[in-house]
LUMVEXFI-462672 format. One record per residue: chain; x, y, z of N, C-alpha, C, O, CB in turn; residue number from 1. Coordinates in nm, 2 decimals, padded with zeros to 4 digits. Glycine has a CB too. Layout:
A|X|Y|Z|X|Y|Z|X|Y|Z|X|Y|Z|X|Y|Z|NUM $
...
***
This chain:
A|02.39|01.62|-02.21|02.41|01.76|-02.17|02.55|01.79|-02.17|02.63|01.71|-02.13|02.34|01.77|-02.03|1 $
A|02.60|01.91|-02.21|02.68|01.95|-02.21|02.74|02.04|-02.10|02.66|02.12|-02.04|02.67|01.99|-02.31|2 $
A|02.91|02.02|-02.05|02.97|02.05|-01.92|02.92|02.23|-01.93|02.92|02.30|-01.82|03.17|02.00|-01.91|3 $
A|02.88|02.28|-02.03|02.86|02.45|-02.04|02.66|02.45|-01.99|02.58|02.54|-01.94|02.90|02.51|-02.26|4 $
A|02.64|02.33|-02.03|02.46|02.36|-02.00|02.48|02.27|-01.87|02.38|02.28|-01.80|02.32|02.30|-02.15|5 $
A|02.55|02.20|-01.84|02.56|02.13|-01.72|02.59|02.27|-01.56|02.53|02.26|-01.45|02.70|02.00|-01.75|6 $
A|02.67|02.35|-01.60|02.70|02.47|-01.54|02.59|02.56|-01.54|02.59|02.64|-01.45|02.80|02.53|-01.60|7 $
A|02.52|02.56|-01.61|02.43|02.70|-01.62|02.28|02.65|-01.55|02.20|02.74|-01.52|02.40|02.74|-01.80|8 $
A|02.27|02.52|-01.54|02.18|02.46|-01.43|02.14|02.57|-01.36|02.22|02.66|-01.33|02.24|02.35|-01.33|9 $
A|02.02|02.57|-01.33|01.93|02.67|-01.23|01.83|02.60|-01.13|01.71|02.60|-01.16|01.82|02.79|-01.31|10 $
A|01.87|02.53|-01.02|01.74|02.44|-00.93|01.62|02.54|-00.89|01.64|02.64|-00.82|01.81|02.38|-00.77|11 $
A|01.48|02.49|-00.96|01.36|02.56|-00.98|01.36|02.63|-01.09|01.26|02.69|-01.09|01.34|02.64|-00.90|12 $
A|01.42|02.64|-01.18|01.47|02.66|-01.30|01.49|02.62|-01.44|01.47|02.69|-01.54|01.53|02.68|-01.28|13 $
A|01.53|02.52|-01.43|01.58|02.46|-01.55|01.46|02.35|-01.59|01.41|02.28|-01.50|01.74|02.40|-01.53|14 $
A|01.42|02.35|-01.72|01.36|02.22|-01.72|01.43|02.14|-01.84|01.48|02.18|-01.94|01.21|02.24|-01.74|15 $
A|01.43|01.98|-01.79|01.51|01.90|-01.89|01.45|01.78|-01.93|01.35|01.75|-01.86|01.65|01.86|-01.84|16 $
A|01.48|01.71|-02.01|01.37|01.59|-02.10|01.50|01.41|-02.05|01.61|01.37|-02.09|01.35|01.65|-02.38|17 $
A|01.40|01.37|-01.98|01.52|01.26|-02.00|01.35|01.13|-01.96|01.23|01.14|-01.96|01.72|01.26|-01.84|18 $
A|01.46|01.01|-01.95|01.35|00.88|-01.96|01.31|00.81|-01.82|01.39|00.82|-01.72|01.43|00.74|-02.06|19 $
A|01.22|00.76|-01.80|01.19|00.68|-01.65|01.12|00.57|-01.66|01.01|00.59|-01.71|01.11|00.76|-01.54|20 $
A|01.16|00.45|-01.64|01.07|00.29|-01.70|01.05|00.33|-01.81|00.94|00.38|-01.83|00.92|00.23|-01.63|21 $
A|01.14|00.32|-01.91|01.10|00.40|-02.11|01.00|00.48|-02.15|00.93|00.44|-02.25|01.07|00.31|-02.22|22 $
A|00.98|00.61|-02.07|00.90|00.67|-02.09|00.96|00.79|-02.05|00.99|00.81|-01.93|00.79|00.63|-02.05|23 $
A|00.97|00.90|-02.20|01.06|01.09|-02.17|00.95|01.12|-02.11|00.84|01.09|-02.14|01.11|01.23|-02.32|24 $
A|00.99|01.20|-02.02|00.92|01.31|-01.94|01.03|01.43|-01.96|01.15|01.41|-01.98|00.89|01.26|-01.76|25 $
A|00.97|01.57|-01.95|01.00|01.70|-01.93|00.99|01.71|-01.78|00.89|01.67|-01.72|00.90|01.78|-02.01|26 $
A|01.11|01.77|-01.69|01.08|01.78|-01.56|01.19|01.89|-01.53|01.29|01.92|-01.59|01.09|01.64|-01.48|27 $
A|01.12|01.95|-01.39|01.16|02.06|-01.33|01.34|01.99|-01.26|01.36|01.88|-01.23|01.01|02.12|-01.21|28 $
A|01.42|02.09|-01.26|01.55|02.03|-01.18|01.55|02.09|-01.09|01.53|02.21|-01.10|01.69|02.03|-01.25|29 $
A|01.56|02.02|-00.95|01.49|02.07|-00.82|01.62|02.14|-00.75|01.63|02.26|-00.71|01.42|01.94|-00.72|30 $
A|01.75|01.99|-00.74|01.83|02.03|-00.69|01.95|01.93|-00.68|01.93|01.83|-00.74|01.77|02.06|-00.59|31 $
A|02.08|01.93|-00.61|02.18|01.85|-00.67|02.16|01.78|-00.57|02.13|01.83|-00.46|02.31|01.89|-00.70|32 $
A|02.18|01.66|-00.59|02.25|01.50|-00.48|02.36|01.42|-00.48|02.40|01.37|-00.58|02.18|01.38|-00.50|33 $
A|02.43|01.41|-00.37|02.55|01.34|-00.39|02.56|01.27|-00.20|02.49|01.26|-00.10|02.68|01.48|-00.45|34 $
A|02.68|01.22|-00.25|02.73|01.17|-00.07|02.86|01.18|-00.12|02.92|01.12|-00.21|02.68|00.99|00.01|35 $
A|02.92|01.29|-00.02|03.13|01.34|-00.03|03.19|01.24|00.05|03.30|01.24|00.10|03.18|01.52|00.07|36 $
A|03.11|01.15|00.04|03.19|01.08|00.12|03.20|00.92|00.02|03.27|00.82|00.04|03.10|01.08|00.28|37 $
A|03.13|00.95|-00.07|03.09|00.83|-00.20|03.08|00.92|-00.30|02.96|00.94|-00.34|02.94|00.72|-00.18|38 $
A|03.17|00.99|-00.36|03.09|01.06|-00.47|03.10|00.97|-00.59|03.21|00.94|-00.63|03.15|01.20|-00.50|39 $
A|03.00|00.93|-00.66|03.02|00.84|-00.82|02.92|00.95|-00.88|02.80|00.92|-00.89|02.95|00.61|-00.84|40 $
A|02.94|01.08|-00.90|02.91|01.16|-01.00|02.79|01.30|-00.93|02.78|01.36|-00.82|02.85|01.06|-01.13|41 $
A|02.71|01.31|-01.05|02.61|01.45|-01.02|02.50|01.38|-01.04|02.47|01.32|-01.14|02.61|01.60|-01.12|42 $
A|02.43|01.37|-00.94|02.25|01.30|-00.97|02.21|01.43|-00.91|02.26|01.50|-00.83|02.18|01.11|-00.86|43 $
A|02.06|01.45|-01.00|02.02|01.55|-01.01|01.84|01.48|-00.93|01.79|01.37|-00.97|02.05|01.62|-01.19|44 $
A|01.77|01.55|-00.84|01.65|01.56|-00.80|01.58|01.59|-00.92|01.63|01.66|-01.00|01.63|01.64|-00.69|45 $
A|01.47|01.55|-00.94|01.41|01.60|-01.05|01.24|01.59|-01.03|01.20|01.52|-00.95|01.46|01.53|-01.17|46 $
A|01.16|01.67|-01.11|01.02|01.64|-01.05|00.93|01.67|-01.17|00.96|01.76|-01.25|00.97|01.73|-00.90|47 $
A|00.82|01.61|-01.18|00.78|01.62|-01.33|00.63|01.73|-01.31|00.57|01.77|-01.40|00.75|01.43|-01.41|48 $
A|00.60|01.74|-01.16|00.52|01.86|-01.12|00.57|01.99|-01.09|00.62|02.02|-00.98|00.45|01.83|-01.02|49 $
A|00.54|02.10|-01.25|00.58|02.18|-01.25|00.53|02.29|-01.15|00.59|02.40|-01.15|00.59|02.18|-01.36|50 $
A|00.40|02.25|-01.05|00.37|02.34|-00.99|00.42|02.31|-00.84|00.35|02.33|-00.74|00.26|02.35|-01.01|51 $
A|00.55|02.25|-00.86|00.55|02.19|-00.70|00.56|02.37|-00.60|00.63|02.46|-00.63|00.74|02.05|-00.66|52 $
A|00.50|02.35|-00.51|00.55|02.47|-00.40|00.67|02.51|-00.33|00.71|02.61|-00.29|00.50|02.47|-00.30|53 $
A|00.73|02.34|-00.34|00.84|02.32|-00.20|00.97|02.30|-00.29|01.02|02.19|-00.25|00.80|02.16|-00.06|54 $
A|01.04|02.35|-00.40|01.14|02.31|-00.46|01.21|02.28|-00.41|01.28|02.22|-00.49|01.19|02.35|-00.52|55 $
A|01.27|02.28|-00.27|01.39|02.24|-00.18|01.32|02.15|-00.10|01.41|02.13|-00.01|01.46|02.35|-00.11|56 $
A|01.23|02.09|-00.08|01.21|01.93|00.00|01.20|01.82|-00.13|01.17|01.85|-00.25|01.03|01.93|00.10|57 $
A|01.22|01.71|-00.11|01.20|01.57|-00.15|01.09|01.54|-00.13|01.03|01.54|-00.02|01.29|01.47|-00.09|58 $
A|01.03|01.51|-00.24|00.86|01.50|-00.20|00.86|01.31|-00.29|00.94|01.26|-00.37|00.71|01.70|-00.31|59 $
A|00.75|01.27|-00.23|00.77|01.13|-00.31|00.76|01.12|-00.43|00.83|01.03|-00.48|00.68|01.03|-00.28|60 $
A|00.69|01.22|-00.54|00.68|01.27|-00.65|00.78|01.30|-00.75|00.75|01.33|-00.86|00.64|01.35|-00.64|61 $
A|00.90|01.28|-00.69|01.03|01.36|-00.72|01.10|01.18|-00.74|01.08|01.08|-00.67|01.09|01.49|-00.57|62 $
A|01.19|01.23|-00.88|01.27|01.11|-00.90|01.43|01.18|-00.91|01.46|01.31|-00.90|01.20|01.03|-01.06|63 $
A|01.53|01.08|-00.92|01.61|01.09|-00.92|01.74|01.04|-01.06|01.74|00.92|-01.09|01.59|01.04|-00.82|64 $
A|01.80|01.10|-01.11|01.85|01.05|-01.30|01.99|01.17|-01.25|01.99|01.26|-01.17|01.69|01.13|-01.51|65 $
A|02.08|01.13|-01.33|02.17|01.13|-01.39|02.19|01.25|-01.50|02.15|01.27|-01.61|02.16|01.02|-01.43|66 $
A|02.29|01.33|-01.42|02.31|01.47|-01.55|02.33|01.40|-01.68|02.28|01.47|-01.77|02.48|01.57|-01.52|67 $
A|02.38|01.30|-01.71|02.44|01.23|-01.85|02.31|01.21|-01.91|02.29|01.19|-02.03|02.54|01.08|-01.84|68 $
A|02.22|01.21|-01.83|02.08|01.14|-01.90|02.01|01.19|-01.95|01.92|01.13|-02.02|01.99|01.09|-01.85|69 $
A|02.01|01.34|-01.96|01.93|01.40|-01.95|01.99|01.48|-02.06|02.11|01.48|-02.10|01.89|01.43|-01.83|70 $
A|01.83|01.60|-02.12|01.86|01.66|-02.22|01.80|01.83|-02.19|01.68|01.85|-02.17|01.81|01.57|-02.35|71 $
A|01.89|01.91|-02.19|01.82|02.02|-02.17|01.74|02.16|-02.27|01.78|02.23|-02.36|01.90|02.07|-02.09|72 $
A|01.61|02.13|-02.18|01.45|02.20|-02.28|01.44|02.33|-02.28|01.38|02.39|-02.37|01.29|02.16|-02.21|73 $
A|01.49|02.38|-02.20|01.48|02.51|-02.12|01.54|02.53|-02.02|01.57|02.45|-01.93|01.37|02.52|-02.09|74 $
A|01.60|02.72|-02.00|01.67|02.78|-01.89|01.56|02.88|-01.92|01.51|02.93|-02.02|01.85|02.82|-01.90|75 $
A|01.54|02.91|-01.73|01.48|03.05|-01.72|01.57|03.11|-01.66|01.55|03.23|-01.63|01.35|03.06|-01.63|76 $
***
């Protein structure tokens, strides 16, 4: 992903293609994660149910990857 499509990120919005136990999935980008107090980069929430209701809770469904990992499918 590029720092221009890395910016244009939309949480509930964007959908991006990256891998989990070697297997691409297409998934919704929910929302950003970090700790300011440890920052080692942008990990992105991510969830591969595009009908989730609650885009702003952490639901067990929901994985966790790496802006670098990822490849972006779609901006709404």
């Amino acid at each position: 992903m590029t720092k221009e499509q890395f910016d244009r990120l939309i949480p509930g919005k964007s959908i991006l293609k990256t891998e989990f136990y070697g297997t691409e999935k297409e998934v919704l980008f929910k929302f950003f994660l970090g700790n300011s107090n440890n920052f080692d980069g942008y990990w992105l929430c991510v969830t591969d149910d595009m009908t989730n209701p609650e885009p702003h809770k952490v639901l067990e469904t929901d994985w966790q990857t790496y802006y670098n990992l990822c490849e972006v499918v779609k901006f709404e």
